[in-house]
C-alpha positions as a printed Julia matrix, in Angstrom:
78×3 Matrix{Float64}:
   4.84    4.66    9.22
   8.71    4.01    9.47
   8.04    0.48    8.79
   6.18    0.86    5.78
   9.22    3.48    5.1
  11.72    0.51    5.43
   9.94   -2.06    3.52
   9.64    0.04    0.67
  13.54    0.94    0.68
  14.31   -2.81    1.12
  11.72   -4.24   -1.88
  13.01   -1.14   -4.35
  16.52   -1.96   -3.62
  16.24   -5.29   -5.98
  16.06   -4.15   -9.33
  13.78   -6.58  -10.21
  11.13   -4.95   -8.27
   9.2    -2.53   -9.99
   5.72   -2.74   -7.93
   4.44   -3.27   -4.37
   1.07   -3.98   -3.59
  -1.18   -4.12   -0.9
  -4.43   -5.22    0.04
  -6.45   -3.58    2.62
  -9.99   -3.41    3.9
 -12.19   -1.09    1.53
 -13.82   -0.31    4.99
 -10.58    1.12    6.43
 -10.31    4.47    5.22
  -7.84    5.77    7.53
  -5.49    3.02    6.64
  -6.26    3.97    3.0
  -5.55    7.7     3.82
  -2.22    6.68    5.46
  -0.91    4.66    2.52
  -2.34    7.28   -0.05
  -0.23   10.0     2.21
   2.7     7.91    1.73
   2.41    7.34   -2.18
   0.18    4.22   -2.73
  -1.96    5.24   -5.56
  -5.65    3.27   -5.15
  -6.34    0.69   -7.97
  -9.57   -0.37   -7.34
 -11.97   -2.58   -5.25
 -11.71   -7.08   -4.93
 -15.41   -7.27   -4.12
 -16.52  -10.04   -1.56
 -13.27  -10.97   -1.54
 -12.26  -11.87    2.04
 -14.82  -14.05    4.33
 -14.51  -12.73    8.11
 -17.29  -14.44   10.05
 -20.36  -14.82    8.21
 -19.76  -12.09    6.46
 -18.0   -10.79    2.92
 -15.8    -7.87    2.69
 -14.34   -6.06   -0.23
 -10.56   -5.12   -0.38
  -9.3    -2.13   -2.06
  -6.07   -2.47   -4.1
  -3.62   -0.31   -3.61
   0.15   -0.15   -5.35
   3.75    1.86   -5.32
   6.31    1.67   -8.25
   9.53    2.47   -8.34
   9.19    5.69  -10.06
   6.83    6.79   -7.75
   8.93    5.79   -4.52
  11.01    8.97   -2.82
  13.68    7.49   -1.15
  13.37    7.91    3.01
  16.78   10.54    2.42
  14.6    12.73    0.27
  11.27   12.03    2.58
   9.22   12.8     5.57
   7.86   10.46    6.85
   6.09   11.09    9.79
């Protein structure tokens, strides 16, 4: 998770950003527990909105903004 750590502090350090988003498989809930651990708060659900395969999957939305960002300093990220 330092990554995710790093390209939060790099996207909030332009003040023009206020949001990041991210996609990520609705299937994938320990990806979605990870970024919910780090601050992502879940949006909602793209339905049948990626084609792997045959098959359609649904992507949950999931976003950060700046207010809700605590700077790596402050953090722990483990």
């Amino acid at each position: 998770m330092p990554m995710i750590g790093m390209v939060l502090e790099k996207a909030f350090s332009y003040a023009e950003i206020e949001r990041v988003e991210l996609n990520v498989y609705a299937w994938n809930e320990i990806a979605i527990k990870t970024y919910s651990r780090i601050g992502f708060i879940g949006e909602g659900v793209r339905r049948s909105s990626v084609k792997v395969g045959d098959e359609r999957w649904d992507t949950a939305i999931m976003s950060m903004l700046r207010d809700e960002w605590i700077a790596p300093s402050v953090s722990v990220i483990k």
